[in-house]
N, C-alpha and C positions, 0 to 999 in steps of 0.2 A: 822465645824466651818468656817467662813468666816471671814478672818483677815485684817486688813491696818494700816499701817505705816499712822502717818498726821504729816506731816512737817510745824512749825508752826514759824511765826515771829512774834515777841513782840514788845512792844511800847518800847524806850529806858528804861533801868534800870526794867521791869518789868516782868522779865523772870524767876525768882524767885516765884513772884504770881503766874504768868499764869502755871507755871510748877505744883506747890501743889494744885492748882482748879480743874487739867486735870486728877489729879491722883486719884482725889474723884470723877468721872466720871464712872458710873456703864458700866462694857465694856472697860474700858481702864486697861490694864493688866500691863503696863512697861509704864515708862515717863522717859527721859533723857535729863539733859540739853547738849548744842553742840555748838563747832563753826562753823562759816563759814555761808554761807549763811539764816541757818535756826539758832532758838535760840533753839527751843525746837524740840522733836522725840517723840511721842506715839507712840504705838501697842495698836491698840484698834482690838477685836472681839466679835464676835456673831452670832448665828446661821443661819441667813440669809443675804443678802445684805440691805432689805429694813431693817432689824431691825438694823444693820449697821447703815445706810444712817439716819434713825429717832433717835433712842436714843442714837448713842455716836456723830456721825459727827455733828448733827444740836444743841446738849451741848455744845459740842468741842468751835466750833465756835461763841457761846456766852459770852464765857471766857472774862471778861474785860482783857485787856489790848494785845490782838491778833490784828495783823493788816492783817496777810495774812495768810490762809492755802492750804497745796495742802496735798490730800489724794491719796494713793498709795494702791491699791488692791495688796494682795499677789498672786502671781500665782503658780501651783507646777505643773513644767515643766515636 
């Protein structure tokens, strides 16, 4: 399985939405809300990178109320 972390920022006050949208995201496994720079933290996986990159990242990032994501490949060092 091929996993990432997507660090996600929300529009003010809508971090609550965007969190329970991300979590009905087929491929997203764990969603937490967080402070600090980012509002919200997925783990999203899937068998491959492109099915990765198609069905959870390009979802992910349609979510109203998202103003910025950066996604984080896992690596196992």
């Amino acid at each position: 399985m091929v996993q990432a972390y997507i660090l996600i920022q929300t529009e003010v006050g809508k971090t609550h939405d965007v969190a329970t949208a991300i979590g009905h995201v087929d491929g997203v496994v764990r969603v937490d809300s967080v402070t600090g720079p980012y509002d919200v933290i997925a783990l999203a996986e899937k068998h491959t990178v492109d099915e990765l990159g198609k069905a959870v990242v390009s979802k992910v990032q349609s979510v109203d109320g998202i103003t910025r994501t950066l996604t984080c490949p896992v690596v196992h060092l």
